[in-house]
PyMOL Python script that loads the backbone (N, CA, C, O; Angstrom):
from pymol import cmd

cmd.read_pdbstr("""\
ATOM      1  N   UNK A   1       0.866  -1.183   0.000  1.00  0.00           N
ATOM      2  CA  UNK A   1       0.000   0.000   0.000  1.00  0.00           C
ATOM      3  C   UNK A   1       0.898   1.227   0.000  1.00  0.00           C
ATOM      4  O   UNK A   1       1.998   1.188   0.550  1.00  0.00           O
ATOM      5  N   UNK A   2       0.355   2.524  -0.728  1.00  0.00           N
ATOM      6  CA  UNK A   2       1.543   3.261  -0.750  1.00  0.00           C
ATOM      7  C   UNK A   2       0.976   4.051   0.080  1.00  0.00           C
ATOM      8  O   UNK A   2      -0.229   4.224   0.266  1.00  0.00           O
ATOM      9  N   UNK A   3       1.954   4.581   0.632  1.00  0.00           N
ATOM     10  CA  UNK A   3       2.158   5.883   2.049  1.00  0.00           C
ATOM     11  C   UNK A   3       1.311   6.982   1.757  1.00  0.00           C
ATOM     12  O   UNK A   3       0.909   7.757   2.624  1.00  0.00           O
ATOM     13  N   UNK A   4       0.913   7.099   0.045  1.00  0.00           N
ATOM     14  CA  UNK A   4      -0.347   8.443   0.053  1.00  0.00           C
ATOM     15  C   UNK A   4      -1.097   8.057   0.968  1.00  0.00           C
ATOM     16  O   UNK A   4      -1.310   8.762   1.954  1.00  0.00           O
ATOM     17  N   UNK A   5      -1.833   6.412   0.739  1.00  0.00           N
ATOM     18  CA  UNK A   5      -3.121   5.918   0.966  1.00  0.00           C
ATOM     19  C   UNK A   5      -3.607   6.075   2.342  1.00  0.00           C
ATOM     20  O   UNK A   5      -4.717   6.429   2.739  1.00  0.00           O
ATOM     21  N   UNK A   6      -2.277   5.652   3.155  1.00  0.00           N
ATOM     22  CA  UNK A   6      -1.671   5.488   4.272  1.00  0.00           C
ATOM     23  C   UNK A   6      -2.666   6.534   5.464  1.00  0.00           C
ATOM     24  O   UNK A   6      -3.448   6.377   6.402  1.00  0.00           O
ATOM     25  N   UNK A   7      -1.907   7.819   4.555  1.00  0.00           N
ATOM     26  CA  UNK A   7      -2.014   8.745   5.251  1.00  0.00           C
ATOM     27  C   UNK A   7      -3.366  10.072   4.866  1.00  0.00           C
ATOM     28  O   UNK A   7      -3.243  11.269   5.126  1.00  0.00           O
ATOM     29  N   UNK A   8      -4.258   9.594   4.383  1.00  0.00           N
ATOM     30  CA  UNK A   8      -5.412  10.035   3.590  1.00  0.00           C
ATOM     31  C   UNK A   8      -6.355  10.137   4.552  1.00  0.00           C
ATOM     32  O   UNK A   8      -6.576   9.175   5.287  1.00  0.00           O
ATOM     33  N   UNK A   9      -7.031  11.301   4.676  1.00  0.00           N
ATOM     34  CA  UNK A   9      -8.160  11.268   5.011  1.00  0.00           C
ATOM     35  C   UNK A   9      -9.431  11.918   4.354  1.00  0.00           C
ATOM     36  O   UNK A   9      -9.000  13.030   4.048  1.00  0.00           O
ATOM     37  N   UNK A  10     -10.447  11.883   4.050  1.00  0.00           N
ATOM     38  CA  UNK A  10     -11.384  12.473   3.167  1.00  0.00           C
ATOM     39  C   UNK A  10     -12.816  12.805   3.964  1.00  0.00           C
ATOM     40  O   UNK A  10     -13.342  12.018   4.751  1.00  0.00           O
ATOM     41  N   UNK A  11     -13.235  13.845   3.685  1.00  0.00           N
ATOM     42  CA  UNK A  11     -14.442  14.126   4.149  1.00  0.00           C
ATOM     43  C   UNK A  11     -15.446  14.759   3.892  1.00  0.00           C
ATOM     44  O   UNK A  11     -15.455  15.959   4.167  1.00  0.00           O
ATOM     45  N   UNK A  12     -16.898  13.977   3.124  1.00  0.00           N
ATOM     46  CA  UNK A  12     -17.761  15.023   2.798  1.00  0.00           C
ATOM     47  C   UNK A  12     -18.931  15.112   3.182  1.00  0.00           C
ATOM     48  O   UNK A  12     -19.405  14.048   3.582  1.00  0.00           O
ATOM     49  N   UNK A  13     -19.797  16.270   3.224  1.00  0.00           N
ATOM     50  CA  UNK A  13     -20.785  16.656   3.632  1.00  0.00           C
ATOM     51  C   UNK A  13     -22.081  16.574   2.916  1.00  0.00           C
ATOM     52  O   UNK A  13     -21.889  16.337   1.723  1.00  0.00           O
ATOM     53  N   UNK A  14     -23.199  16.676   3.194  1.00  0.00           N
ATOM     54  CA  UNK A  14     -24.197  16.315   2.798  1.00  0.00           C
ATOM     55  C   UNK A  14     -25.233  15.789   3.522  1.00  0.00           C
ATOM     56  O   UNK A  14     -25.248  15.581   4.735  1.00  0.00           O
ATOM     57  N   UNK A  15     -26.266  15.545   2.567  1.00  0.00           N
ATOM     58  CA  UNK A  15     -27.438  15.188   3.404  1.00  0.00           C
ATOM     59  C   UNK A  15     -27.757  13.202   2.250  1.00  0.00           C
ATOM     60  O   UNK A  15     -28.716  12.440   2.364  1.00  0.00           O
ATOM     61  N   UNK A  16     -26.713  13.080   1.472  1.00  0.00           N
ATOM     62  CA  UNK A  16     -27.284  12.404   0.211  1.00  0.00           C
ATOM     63  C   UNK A  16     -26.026  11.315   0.742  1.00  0.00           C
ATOM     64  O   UNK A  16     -24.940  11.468   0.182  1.00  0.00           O
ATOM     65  N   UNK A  17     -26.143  10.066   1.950  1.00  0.00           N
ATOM     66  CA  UNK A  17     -25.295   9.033   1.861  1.00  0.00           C
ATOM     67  C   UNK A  17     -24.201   8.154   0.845  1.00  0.00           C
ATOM     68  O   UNK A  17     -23.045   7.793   0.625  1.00  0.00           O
ATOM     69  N   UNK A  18     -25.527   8.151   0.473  1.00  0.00           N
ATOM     70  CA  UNK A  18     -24.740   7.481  -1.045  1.00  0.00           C
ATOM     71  C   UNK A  18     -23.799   8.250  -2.074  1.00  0.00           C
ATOM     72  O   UNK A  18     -22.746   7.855  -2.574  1.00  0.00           O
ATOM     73  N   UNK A  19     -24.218   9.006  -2.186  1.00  0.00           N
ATOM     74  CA  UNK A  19     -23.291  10.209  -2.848  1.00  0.00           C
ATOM     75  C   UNK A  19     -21.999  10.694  -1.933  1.00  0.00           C
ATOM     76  O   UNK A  19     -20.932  11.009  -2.460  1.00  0.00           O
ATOM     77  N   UNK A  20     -22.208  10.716  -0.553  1.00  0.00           N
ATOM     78  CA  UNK A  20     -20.825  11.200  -0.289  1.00  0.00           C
ATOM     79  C   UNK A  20     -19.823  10.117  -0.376  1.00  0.00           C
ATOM     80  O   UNK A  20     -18.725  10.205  -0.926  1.00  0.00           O
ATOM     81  N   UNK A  21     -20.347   9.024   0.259  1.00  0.00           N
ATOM     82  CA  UNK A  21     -19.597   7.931  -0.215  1.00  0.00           C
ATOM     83  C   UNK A  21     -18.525   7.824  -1.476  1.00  0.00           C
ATOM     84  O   UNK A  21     -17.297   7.755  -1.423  1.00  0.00           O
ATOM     85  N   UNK A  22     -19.448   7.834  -2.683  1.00  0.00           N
ATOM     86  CA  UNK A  22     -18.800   7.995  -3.248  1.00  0.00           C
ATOM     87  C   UNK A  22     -17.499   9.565  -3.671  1.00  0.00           C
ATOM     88  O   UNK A  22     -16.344   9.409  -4.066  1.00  0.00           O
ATOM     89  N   UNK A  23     -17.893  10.334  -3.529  1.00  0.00           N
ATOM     90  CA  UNK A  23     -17.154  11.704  -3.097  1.00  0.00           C
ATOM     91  C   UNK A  23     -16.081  11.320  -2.455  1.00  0.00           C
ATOM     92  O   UNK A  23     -15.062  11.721  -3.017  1.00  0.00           O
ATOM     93  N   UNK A  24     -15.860  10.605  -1.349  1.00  0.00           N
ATOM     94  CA  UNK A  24     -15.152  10.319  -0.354  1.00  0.00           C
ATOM     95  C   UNK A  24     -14.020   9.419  -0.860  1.00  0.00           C
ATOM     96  O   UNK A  24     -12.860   9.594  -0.487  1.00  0.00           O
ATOM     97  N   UNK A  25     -14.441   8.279  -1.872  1.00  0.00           N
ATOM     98  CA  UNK A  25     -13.757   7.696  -2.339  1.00  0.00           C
ATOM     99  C   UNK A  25     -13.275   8.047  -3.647  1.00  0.00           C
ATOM    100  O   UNK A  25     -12.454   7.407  -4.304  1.00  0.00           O
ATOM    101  N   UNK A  26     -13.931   9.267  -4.018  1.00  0.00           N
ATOM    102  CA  UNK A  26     -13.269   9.460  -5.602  1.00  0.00           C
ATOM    103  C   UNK A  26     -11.932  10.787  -4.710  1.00  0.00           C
ATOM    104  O   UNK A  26     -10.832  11.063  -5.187  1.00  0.00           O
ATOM    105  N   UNK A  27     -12.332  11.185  -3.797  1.00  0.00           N
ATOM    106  CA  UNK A  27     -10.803  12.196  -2.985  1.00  0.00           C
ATOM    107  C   UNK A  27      -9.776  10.882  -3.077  1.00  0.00           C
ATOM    108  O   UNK A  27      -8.975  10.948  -4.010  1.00  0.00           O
ATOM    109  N   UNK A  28      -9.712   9.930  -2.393  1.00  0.00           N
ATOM    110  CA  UNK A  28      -8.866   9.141  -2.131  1.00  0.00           C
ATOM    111  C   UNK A  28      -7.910   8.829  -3.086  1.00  0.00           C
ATOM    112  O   UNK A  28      -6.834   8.333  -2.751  1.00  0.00           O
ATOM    113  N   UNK A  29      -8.215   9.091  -4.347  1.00  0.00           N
ATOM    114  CA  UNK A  29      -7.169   9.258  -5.840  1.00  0.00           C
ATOM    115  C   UNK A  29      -7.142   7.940  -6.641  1.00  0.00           C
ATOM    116  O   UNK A  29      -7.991   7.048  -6.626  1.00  0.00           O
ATOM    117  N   UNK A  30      -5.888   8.005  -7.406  1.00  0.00           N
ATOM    118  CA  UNK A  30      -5.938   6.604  -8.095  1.00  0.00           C
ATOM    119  C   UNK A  30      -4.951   5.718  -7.066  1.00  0.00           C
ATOM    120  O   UNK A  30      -4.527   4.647  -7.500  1.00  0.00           O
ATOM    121  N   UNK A  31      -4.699   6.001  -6.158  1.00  0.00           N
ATOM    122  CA  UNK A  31      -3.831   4.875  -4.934  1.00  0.00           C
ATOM    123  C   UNK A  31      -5.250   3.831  -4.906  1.00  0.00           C
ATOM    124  O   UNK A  31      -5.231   2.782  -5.551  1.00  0.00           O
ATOM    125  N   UNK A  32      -6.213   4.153  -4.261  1.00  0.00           N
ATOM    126  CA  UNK A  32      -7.606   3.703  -3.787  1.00  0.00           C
ATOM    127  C   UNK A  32      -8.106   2.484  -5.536  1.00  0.00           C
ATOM    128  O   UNK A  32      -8.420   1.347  -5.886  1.00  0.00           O
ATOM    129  N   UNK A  33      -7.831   3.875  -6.024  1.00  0.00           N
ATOM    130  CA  UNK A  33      -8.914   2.857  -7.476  1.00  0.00           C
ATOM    131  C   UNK A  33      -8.446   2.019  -8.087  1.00  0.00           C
ATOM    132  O   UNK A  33      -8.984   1.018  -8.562  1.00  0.00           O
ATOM    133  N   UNK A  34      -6.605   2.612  -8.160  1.00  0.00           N
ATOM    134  CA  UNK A  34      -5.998   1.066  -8.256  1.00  0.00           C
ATOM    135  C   UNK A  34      -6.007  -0.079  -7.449  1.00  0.00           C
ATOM    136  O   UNK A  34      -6.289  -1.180  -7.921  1.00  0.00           O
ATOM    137  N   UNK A  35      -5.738   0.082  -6.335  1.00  0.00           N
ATOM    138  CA  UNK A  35      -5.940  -0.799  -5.084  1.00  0.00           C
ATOM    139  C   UNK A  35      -7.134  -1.908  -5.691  1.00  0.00           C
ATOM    140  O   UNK A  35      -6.837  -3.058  -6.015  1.00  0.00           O
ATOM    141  N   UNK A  36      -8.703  -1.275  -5.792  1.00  0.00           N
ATOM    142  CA  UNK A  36      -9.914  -1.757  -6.042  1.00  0.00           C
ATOM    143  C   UNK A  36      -9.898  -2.538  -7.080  1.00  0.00           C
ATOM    144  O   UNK A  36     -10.296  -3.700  -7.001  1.00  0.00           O
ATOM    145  N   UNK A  37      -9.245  -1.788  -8.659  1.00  0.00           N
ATOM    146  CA  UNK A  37      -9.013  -2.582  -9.579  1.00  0.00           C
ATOM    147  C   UNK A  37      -8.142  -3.765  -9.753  1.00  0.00           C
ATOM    148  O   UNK A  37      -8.455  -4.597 -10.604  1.00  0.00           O
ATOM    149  N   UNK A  38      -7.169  -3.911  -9.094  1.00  0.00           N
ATOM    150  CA  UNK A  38      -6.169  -5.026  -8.884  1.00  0.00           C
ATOM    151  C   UNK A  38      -6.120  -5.972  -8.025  1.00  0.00           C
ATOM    152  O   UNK A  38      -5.267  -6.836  -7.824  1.00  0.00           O
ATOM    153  N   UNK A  39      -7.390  -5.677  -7.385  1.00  0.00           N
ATOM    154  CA  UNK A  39      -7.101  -6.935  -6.364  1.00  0.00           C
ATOM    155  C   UNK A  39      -7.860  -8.052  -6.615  1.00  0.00           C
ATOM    156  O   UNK A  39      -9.004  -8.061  -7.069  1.00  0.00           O
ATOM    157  N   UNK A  40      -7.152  -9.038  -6.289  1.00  0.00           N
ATOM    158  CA  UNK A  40      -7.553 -10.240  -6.282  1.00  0.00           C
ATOM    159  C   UNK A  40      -9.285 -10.553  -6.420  1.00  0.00           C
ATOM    160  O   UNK A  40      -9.910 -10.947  -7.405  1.00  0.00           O
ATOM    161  N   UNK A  41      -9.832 -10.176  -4.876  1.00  0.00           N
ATOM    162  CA  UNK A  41     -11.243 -10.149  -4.503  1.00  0.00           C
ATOM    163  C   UNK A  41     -11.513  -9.006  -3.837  1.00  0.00           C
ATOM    164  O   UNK A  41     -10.590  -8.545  -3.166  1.00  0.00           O
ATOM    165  N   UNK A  42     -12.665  -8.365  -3.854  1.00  0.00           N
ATOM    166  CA  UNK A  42     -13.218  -7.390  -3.274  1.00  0.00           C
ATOM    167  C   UNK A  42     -13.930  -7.904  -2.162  1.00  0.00           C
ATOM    168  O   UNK A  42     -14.692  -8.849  -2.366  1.00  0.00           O
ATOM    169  N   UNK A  43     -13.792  -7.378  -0.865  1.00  0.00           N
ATOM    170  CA  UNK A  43     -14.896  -7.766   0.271  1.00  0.00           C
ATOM    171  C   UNK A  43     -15.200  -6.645   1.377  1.00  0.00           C
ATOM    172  O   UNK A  43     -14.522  -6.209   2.307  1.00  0.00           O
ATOM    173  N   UNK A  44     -16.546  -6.338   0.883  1.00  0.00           N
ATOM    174  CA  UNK A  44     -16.767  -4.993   1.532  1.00  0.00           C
ATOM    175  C   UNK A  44     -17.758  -5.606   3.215  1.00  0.00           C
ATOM    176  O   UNK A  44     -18.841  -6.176   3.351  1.00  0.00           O
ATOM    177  N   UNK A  45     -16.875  -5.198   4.061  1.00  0.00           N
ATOM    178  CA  UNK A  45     -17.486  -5.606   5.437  1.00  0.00           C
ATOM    179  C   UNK A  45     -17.953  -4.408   6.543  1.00  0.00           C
ATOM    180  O   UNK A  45     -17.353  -3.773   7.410  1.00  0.00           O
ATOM    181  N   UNK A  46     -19.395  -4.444   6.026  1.00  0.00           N
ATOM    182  CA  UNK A  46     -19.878  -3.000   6.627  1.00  0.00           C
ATOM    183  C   UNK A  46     -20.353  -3.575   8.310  1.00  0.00           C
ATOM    184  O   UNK A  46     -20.337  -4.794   8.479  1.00  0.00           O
ATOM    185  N   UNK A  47     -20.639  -2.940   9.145  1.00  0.00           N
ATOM    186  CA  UNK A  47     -21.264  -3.274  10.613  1.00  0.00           C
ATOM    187  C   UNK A  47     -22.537  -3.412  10.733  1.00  0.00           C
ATOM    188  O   UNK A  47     -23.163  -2.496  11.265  1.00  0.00           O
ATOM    189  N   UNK A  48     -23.019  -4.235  10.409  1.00  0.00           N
ATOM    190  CA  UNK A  48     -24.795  -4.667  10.087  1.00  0.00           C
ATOM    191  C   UNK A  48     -24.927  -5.221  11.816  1.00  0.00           C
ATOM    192  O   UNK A  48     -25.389  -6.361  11.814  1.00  0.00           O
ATOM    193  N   UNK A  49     -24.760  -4.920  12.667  1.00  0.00           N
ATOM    194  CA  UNK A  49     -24.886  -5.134  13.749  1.00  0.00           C
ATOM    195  C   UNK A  49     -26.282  -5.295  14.119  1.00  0.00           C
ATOM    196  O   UNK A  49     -26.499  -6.406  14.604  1.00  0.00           O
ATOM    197  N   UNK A  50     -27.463  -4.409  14.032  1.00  0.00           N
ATOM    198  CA  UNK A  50     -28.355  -4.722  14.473  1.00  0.00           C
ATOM    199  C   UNK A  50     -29.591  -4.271  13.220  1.00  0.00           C
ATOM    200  O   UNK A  50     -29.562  -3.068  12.960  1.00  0.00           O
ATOM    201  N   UNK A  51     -30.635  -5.080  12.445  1.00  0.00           N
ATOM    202  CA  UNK A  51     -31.275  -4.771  11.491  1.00  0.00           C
ATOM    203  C   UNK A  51     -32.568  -3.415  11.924  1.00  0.00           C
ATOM    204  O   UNK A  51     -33.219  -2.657  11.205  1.00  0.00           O
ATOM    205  N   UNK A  52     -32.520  -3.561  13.066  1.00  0.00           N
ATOM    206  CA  UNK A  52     -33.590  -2.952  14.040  1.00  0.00           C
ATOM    207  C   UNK A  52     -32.943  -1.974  14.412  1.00  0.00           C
ATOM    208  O   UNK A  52     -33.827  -1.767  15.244  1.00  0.00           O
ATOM    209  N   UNK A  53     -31.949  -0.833  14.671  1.00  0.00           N
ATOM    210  CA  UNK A  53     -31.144  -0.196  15.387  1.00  0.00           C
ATOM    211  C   UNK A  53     -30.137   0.496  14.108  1.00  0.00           C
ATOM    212  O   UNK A  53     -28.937   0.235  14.023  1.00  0.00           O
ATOM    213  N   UNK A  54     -30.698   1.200  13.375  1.00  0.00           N
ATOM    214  CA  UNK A  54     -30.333   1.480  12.079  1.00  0.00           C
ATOM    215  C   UNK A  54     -28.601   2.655  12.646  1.00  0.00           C
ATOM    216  O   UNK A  54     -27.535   2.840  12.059  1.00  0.00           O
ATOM    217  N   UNK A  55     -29.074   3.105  13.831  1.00  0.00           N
ATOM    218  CA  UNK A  55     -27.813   3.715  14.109  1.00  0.00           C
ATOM    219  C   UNK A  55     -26.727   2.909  14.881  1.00  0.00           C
ATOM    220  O   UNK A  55     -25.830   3.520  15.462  1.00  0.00           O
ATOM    221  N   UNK A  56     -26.783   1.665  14.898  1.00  0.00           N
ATOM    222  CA  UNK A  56     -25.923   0.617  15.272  1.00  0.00           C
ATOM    223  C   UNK A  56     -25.564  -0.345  14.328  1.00  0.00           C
ATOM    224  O   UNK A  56     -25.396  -1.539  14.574  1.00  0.00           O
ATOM    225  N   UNK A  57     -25.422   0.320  12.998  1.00  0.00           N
ATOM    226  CA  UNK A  57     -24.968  -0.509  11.584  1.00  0.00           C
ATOM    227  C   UNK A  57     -24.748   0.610  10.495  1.00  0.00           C
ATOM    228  O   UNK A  57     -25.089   1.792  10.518  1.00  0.00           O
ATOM    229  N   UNK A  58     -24.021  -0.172   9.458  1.00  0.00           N
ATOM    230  CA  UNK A  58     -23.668   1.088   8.606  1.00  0.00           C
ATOM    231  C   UNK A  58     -24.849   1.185   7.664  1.00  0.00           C
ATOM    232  O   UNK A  58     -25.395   0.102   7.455  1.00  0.00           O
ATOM    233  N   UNK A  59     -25.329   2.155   7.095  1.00  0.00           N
ATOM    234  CA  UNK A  59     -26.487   2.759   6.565  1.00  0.00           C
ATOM    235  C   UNK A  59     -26.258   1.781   4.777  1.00  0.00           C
ATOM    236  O   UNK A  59     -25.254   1.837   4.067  1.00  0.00           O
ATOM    237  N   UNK A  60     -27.434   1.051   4.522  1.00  0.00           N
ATOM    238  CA  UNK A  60     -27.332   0.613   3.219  1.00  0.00           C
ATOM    239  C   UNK A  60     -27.070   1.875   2.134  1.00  0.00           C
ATOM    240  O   UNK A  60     -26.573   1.608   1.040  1.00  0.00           O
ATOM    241  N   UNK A  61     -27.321   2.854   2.381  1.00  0.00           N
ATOM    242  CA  UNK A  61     -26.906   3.308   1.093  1.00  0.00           C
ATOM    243  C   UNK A  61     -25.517   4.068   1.021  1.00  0.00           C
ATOM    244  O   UNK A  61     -25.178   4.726   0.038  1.00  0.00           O
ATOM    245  N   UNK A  62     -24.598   3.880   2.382  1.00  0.00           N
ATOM    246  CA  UNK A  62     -23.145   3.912   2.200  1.00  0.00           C
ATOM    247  C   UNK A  62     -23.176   2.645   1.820  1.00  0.00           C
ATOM    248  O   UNK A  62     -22.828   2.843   0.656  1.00  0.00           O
ATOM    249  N   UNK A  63     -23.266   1.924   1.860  1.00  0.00           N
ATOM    250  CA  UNK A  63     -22.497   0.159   0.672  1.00  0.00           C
ATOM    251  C   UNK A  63     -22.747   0.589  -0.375  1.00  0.00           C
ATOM    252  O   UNK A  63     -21.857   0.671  -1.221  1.00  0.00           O
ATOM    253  N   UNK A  64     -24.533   1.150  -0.740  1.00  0.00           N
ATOM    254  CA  UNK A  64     -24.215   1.253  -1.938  1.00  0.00           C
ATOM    255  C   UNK A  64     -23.173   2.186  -2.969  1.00  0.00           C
ATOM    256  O   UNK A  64     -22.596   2.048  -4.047  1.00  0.00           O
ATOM    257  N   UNK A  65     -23.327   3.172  -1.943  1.00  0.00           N
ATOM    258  CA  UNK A  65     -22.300   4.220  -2.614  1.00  0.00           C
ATOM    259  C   UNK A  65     -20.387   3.294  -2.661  1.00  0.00           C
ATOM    260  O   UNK A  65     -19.430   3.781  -3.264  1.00  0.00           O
ATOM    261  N   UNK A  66     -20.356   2.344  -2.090  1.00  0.00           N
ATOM    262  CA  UNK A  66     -19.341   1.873  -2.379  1.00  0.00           C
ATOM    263  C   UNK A  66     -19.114   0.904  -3.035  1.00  0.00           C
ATOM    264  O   UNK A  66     -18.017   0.366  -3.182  1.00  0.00           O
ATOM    265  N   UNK A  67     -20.317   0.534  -3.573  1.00  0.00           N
ATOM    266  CA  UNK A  67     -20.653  -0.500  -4.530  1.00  0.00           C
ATOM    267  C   UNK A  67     -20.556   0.682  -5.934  1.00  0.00           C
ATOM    268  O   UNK A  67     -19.649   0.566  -6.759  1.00  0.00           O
ATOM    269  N   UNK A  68     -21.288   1.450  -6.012  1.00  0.00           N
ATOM    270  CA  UNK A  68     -21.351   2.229  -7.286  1.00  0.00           C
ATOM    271  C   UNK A  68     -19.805   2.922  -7.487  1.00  0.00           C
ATOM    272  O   UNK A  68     -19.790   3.149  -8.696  1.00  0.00           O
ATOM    273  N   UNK A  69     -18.892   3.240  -7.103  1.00  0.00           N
ATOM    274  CA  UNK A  69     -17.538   3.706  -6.889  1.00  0.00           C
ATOM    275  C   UNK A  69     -16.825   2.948  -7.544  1.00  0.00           C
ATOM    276  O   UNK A  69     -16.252   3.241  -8.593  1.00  0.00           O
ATOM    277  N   UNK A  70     -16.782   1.274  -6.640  1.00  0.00           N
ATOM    278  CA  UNK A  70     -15.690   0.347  -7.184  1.00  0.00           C
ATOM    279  C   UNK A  70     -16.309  -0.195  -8.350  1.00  0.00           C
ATOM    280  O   UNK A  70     -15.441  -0.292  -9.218  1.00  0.00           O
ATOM    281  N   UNK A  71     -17.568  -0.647  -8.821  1.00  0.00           N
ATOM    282  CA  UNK A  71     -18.370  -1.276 -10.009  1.00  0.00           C
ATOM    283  C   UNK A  71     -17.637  -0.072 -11.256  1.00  0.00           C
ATOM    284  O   UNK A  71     -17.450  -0.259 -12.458  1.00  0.00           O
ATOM    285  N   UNK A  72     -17.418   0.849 -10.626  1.00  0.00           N
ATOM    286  CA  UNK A  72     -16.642   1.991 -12.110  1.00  0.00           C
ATOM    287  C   UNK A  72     -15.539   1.301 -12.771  1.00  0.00           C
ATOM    288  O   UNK A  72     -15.195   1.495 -13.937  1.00  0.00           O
ATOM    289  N   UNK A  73     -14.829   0.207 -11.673  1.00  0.00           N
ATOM    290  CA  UNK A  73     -13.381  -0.124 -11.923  1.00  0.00           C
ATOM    291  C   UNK A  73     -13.112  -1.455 -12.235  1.00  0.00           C
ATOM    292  O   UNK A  73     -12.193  -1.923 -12.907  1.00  0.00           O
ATOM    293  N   UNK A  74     -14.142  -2.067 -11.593  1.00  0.00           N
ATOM    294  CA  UNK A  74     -14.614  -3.676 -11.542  1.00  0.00           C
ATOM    295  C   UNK A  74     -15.732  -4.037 -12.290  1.00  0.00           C
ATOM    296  O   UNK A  74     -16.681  -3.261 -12.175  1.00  0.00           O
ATOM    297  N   UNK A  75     -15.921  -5.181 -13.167  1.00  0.00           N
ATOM    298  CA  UNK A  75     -17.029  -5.436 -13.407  1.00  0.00           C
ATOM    299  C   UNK A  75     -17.337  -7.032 -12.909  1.00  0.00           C
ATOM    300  O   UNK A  75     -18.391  -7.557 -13.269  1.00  0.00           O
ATOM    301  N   UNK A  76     -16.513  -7.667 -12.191  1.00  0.00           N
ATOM    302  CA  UNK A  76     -16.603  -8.817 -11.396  1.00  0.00           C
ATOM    303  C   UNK A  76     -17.197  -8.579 -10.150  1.00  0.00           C
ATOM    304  O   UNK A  76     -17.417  -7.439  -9.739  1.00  0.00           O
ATOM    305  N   UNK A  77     -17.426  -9.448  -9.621  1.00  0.00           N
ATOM    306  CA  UNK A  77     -17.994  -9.950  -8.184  1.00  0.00           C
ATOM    307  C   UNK A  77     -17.543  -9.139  -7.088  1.00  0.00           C
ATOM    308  O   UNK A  77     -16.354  -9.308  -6.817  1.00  0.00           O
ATOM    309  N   UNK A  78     -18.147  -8.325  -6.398  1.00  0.00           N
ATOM    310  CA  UNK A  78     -17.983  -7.442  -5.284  1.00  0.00           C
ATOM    311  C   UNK A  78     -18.668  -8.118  -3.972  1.00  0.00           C
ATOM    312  O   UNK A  78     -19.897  -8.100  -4.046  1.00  0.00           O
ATOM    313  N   UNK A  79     -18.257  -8.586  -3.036  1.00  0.00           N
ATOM    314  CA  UNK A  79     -18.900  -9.613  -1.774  1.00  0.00           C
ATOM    315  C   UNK A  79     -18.799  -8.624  -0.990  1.00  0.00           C
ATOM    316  O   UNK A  79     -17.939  -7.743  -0.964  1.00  0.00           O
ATOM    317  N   UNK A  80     -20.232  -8.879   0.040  1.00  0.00           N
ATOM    318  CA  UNK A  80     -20.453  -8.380   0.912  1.00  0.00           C
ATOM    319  C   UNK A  80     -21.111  -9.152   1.905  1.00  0.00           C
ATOM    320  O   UNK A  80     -22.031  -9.932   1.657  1.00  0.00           O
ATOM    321  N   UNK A  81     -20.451  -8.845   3.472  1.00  0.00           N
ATOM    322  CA  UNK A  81     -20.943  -9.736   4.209  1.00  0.00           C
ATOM    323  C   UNK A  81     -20.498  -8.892   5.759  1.00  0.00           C
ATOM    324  O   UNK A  81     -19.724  -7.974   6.032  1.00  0.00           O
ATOM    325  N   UNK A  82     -21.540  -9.848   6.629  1.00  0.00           N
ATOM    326  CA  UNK A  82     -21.121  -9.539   7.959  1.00  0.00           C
ATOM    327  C   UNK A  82     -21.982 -10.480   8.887  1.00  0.00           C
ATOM    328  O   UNK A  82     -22.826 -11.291   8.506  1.00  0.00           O
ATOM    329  N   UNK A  83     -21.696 -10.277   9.854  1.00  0.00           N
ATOM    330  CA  UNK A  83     -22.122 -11.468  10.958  1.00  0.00           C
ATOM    331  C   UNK A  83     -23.034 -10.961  12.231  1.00  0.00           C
ATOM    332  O   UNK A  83     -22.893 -10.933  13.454  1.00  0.00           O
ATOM    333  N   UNK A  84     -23.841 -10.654  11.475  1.00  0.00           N
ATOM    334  CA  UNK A  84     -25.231  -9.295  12.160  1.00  0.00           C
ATOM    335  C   UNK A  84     -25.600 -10.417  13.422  1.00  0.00           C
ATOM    336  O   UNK A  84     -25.842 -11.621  13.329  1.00  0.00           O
ATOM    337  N   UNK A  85     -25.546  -9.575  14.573  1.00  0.00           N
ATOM    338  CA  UNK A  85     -26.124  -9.981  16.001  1.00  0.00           C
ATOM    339  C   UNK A  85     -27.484  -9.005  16.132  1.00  0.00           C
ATOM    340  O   UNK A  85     -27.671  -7.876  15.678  1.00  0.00           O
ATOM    341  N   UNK A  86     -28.148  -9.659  16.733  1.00  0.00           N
ATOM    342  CA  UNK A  86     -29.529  -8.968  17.879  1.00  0.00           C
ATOM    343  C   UNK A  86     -29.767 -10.173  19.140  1.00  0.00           C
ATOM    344  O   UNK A  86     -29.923 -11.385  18.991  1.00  0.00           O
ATOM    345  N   UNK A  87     -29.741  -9.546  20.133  1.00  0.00           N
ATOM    346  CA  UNK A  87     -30.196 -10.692  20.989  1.00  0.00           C
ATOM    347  C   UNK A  87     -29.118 -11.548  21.352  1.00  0.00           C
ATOM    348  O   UNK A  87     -29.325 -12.537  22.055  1.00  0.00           O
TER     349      UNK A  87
END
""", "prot")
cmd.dss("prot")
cmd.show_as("cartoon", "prot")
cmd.util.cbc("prot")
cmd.orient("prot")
């Protein structure tokens, strides 16, 4: 990983999830998009912690916005998963 990536931070505002998402990841440069495009497998592991408790998991339409980002670079298989508790 190179030391840009490293040391990156990005941040945007809004009221539109999905969109900053992507915003967020198009700052990150071509370190990020190469990264996405070259790797092996993609596995996006968001915190689905609780289906009921929408502020105790990451919001579906940040995945999607990180689904629509890397799908620019990828046209293979993007996995997504997590190991959601309640109870």
């Amino acid at each position: 990983m190179s030391q840009h990536l490293l040391n990156t931070v990005a941040i945007a505002t809004g009221n539109d999830r999905r969109e900053m998402v992507r915003r967020v990841l198009t700052m990150l440069g071509p370190d990020f998009t190469h990264r996405a495009k070259n790797a092996k497998n993609v596995f996006i592991h968001p915190n689905l912690v609780n289906y009921r408790k929408q502020t105790a998991s990451t919001h579906v339409e940040e995945v999607r916005g990180i689904l629509d980002h890397i799908s620019l670079v990828r046209a293979d298989e993007i996995l997504v998963g997590d190991a959601g508790f309640h109870d």
